[in-house]
Biopython code that builds the backbone (N, CA, C, O; Angstrom):
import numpy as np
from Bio.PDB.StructureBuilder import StructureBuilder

atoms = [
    (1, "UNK", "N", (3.895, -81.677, -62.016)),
    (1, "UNK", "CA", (2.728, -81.024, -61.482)),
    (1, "UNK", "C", (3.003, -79.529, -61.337)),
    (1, "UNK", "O", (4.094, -79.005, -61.115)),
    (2, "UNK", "N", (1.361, -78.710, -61.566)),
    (2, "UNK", "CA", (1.874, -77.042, -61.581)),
    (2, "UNK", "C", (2.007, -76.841, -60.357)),
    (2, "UNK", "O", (1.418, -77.440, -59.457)),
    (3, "UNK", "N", (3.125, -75.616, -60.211)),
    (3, "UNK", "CA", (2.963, -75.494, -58.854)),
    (3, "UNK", "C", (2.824, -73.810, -59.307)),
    (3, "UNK", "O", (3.599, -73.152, -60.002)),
    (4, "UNK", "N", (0.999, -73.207, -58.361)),
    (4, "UNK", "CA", (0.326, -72.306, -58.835)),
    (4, "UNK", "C", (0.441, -71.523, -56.921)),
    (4, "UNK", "O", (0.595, -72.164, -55.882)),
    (5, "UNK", "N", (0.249, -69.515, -57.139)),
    (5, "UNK", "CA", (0.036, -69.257, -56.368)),
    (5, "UNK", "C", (-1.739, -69.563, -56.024)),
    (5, "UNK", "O", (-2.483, -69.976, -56.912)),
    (6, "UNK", "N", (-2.246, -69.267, -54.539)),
    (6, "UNK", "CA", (-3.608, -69.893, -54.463)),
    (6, "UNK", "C", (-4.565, -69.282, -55.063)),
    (6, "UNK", "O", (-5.635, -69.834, -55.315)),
    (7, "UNK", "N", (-4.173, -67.537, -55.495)),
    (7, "UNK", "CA", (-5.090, -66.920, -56.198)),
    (7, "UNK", "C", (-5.209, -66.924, -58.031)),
    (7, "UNK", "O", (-5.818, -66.130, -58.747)),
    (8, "UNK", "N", (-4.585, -67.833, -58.323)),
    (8, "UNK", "CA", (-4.304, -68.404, -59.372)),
    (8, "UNK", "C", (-5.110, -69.626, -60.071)),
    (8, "UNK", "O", (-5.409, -69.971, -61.214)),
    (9, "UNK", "N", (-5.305, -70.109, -58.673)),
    (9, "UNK", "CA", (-5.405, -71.951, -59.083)),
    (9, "UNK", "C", (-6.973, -71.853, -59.127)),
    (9, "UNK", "O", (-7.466, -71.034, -58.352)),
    (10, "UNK", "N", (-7.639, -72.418, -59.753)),
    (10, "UNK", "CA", (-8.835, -72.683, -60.403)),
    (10, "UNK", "C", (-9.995, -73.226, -59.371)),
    (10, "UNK", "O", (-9.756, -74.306, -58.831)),
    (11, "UNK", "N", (-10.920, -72.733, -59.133)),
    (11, "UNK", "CA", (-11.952, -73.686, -58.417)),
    (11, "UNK", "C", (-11.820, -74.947, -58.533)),
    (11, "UNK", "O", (-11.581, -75.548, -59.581)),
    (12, "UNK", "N", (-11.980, -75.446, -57.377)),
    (12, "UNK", "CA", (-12.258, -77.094, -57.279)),
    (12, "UNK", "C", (-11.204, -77.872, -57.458)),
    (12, "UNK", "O", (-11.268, -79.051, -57.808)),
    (13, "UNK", "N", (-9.871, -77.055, -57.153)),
    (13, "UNK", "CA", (-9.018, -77.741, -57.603)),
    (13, "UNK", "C", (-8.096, -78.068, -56.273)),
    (13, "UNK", "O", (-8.085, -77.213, -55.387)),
    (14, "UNK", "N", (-7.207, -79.455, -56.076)),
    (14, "UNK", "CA", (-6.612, -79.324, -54.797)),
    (14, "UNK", "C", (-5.915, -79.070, -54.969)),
    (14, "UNK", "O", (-5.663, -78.740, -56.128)),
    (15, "UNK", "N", (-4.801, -78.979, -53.792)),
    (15, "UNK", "CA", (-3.365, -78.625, -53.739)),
    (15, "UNK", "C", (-2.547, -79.009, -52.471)),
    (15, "UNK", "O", (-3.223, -79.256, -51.473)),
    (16, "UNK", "N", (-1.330, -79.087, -52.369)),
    (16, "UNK", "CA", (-0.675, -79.272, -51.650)),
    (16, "UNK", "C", (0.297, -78.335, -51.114)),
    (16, "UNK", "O", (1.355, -78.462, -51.731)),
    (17, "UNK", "N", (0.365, -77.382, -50.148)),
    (17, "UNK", "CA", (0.751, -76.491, -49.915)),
    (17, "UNK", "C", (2.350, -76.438, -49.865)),
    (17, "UNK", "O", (3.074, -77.029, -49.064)),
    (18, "UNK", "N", (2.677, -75.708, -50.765)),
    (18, "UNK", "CA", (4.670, -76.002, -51.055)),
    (18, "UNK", "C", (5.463, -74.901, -50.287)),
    (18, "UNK", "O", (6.530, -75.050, -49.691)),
    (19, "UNK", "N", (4.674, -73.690, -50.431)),
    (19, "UNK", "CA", (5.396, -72.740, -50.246)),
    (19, "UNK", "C", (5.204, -71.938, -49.164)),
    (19, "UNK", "O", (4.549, -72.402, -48.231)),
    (20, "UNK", "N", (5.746, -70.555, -49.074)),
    (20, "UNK", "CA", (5.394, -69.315, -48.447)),
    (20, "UNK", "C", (6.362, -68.467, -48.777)),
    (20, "UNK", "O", (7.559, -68.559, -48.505)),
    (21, "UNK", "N", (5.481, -67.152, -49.723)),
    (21, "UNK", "CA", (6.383, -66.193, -49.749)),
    (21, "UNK", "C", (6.721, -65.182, -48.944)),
    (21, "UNK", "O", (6.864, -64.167, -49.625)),
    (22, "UNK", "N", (6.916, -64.991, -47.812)),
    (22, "UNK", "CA", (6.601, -64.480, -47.205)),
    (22, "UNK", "C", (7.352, -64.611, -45.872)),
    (22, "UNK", "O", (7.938, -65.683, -45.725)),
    (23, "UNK", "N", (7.450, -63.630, -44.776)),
    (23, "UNK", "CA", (8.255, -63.744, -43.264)),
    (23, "UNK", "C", (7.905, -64.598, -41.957)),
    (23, "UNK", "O", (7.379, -65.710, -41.995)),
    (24, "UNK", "N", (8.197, -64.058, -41.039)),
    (24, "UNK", "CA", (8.212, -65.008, -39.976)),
    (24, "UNK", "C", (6.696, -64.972, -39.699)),
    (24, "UNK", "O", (5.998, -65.976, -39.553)),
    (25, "UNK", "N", (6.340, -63.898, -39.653)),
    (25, "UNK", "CA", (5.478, -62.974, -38.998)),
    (25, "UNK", "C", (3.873, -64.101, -40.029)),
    (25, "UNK", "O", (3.031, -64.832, -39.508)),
    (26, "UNK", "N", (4.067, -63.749, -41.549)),
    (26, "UNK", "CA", (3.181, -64.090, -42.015)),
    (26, "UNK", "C", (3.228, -65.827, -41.734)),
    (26, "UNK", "O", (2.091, -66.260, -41.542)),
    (27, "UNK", "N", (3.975, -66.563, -41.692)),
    (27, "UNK", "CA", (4.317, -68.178, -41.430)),
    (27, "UNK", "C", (3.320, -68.469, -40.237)),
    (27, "UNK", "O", (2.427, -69.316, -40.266)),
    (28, "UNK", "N", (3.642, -67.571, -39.115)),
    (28, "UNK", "CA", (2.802, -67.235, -37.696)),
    (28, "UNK", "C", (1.656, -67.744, -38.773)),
    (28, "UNK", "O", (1.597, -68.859, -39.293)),
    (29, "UNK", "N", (0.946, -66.858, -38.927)),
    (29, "UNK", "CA", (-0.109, -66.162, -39.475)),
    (29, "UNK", "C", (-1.144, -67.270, -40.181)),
    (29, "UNK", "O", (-2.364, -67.271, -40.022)),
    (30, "UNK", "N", (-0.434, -68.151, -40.942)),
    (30, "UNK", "CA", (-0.969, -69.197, -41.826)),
    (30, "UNK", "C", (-1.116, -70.269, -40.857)),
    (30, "UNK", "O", (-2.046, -71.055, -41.034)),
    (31, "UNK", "N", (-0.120, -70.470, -39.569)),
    (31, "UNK", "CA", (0.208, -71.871, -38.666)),
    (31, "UNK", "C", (-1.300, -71.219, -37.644)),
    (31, "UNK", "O", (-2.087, -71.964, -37.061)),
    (32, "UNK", "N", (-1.360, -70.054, -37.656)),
    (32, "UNK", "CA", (-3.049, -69.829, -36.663)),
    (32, "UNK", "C", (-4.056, -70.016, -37.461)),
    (32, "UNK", "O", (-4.945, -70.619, -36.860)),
    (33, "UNK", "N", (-4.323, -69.782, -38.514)),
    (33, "UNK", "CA", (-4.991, -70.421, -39.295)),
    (33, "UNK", "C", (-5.411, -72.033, -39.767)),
    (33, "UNK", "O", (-6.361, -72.562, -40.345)),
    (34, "UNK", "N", (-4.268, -72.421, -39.233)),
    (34, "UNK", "CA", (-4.299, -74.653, -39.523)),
    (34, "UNK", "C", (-3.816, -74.691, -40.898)),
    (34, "UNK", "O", (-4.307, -75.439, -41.745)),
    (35, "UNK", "N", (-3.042, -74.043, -41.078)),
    (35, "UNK", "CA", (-2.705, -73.898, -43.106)),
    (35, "UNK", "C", (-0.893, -74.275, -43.120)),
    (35, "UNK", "O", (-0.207, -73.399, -43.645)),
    (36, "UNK", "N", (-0.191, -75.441, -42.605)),
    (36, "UNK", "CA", (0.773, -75.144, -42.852)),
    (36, "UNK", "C", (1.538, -76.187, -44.261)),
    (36, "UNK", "O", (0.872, -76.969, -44.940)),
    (37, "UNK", "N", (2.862, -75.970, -44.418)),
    (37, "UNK", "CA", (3.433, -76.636, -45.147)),
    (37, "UNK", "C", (3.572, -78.222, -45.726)),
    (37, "UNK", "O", (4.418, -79.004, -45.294)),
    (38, "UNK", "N", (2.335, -78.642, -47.056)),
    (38, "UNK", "CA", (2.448, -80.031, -46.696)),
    (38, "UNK", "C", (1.107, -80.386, -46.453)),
    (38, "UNK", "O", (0.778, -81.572, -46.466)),
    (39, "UNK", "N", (0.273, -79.458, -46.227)),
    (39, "UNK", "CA", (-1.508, -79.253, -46.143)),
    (39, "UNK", "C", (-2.229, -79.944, -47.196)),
    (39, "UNK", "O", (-1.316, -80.468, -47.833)),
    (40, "UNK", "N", (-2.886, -80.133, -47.537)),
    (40, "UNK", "CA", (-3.732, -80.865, -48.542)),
    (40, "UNK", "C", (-5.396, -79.741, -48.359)),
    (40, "UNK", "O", (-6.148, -79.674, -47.387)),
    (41, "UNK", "N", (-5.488, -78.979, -49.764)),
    (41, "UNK", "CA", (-6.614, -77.999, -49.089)),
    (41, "UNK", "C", (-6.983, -77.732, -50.723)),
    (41, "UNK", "O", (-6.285, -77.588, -51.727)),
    (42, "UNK", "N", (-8.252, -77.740, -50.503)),
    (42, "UNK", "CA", (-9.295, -77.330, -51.671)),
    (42, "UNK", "C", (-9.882, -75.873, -51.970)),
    (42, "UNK", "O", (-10.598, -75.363, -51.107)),
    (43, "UNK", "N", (-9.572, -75.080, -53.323)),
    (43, "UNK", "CA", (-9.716, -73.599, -53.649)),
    (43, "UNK", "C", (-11.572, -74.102, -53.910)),
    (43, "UNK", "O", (-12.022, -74.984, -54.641)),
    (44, "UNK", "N", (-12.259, -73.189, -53.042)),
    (44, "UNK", "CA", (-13.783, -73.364, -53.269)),
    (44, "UNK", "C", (-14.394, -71.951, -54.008)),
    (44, "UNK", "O", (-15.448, -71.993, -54.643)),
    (45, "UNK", "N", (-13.696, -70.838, -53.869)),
    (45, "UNK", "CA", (-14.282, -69.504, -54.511)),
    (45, "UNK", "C", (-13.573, -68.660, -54.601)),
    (45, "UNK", "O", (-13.022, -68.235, -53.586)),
    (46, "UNK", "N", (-13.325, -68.107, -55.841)),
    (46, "UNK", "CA", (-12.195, -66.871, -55.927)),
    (46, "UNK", "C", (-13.422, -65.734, -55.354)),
    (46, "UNK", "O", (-14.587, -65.690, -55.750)),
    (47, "UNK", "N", (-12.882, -64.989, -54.476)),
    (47, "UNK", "CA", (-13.702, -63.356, -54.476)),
    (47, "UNK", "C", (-12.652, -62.372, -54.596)),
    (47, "UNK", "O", (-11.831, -62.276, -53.684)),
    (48, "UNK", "N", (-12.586, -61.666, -55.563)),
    (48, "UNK", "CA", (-12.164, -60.521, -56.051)),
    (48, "UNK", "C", (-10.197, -61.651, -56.558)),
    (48, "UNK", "O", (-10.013, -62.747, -57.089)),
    (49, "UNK", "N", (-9.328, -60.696, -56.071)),
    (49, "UNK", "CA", (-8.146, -61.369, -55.851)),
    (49, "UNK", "C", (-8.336, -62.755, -54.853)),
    (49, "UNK", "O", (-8.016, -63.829, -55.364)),
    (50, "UNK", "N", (-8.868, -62.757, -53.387)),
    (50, "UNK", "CA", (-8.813, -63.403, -52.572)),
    (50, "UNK", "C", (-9.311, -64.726, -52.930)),
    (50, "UNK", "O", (-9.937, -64.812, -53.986)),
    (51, "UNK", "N", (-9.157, -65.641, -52.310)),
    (51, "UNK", "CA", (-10.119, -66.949, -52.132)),
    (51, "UNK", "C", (-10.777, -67.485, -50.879)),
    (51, "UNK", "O", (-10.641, -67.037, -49.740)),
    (52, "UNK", "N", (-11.464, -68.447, -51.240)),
    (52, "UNK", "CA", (-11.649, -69.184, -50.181)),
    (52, "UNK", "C", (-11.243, -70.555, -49.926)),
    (52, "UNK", "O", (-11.495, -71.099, -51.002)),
    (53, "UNK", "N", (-10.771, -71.433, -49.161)),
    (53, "UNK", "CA", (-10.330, -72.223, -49.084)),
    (53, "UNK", "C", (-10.825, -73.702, -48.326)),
    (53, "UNK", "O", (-11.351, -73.154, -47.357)),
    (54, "UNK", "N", (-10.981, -74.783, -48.134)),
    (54, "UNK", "CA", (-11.712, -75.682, -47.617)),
    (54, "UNK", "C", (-10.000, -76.526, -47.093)),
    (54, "UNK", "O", (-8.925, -76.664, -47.678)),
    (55, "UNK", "N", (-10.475, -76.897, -45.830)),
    (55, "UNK", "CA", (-8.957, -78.165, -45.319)),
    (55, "UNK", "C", (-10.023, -78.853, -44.145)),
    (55, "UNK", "O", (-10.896, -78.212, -43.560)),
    (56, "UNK", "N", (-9.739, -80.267, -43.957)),
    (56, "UNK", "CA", (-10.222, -81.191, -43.418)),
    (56, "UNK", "C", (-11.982, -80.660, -42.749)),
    (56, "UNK", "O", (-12.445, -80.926, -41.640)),
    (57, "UNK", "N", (-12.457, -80.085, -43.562)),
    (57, "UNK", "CA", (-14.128, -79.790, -43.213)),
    (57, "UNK", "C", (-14.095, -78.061, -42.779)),
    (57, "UNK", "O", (-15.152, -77.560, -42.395)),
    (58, "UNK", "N", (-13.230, -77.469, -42.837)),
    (58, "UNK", "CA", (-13.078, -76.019, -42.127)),
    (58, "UNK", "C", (-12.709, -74.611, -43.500)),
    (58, "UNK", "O", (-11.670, -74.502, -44.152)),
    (59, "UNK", "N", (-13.543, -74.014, -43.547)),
    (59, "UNK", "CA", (-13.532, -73.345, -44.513)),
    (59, "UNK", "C", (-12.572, -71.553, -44.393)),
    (59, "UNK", "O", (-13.109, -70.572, -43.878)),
    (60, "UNK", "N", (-11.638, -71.540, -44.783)),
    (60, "UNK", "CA", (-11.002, -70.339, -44.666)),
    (60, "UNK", "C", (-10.802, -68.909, -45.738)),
    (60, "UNK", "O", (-10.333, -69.106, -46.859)),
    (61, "UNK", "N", (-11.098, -67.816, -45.408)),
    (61, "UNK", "CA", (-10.769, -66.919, -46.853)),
    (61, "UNK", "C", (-9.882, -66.051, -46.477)),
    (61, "UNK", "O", (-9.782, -65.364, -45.460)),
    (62, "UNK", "N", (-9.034, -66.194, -47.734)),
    (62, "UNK", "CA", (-7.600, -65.550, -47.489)),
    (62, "UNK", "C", (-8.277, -64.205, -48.619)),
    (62, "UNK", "O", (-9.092, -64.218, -49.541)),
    (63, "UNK", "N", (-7.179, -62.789, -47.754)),
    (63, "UNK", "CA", (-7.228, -62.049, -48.653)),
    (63, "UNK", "C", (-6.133, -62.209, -50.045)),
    (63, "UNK", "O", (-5.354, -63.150, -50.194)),
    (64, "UNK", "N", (-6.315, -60.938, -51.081)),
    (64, "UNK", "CA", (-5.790, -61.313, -52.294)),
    (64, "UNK", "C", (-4.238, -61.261, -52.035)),
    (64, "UNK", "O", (-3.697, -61.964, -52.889)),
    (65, "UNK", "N", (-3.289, -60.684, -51.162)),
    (65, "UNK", "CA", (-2.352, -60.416, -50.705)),
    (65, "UNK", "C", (-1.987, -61.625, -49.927)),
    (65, "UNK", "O", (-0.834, -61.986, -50.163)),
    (66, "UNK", "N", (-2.535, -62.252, -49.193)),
    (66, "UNK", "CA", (-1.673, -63.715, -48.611)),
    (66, "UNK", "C", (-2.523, -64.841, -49.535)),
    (66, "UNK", "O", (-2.512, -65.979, -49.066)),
    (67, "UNK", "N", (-3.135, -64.679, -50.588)),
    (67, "UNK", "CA", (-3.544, -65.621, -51.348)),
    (67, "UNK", "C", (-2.462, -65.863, -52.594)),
    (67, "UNK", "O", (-2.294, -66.892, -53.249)),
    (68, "UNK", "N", (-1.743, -64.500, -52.714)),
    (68, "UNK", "CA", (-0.284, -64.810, -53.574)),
    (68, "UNK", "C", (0.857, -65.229, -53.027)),
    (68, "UNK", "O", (1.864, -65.659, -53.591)),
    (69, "UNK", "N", (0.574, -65.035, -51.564)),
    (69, "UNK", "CA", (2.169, -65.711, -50.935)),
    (69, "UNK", "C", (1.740, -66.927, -50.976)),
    (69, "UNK", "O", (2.805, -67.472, -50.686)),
    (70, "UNK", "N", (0.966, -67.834, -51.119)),
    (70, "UNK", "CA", (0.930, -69.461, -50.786)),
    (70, "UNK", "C", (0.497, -70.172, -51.777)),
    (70, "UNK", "O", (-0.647, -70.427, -52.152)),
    (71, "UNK", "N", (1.650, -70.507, -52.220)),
    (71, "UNK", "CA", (1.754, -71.575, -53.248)),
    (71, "UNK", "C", (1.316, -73.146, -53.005)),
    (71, "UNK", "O", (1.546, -73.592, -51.881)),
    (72, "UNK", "N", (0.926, -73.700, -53.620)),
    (72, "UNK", "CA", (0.552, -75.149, -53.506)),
    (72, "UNK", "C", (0.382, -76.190, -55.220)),
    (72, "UNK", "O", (-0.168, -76.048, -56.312)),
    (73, "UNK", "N", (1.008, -76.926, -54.708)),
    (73, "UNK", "CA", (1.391, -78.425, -55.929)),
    (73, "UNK", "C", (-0.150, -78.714, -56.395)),
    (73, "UNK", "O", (-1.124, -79.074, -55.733)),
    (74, "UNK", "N", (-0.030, -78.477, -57.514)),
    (74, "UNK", "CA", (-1.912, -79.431, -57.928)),
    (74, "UNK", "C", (-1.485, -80.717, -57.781)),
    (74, "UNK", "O", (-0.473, -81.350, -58.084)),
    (75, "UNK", "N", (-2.399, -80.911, -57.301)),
    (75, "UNK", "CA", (-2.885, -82.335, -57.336)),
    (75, "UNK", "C", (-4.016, -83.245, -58.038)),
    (75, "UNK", "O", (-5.200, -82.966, -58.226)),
    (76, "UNK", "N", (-3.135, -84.695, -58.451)),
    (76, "UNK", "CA", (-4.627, -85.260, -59.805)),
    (76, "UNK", "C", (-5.450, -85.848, -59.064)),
    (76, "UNK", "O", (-6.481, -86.323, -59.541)),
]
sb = StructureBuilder()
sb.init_structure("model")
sb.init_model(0)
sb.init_chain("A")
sb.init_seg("    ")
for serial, (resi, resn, name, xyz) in enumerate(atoms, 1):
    if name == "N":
        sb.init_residue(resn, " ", resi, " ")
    sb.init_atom(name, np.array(xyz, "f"), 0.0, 1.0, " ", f" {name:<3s}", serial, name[0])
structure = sb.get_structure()
């Protein structure tokens, strides 16, 4: 399975959140958000670099800069 950054990965597509490139600070950052390691979350709209994101009914948009730190496993 690919494992894609989130501003990468294709509408409508899921994923499983693998990674973080990124520090303590940004880890914070994703865990206040409800986004952590192991997540199961759906790419609903690229805008510009950024996306938007869907996890258990709650819709989130990352800018294009923490949309490349977070990697996630496609899923079939």
């Amino acid at each position: 399975m690919a494992i894609l950054p989130l501003n990468e990965t294709p509408v409508g597509t899921k994923v499983r959140l693998v990674a973080i490139d990124g520090g303590r600070q940004l880890v914070r950052r994703f865990l206040s958000l409800g986004l952590s390691l192991g997540a199961e979350v759906e790419v609903l709209h690229h805008r510009g670099r950024g996306v938007v994101i869907a996890k258990e009914g709650n819709r989130v948009a990352l800018g294009g800069g923490m949309a490349e730190k977070l990697r996630g496993e496609v899923l079939d």
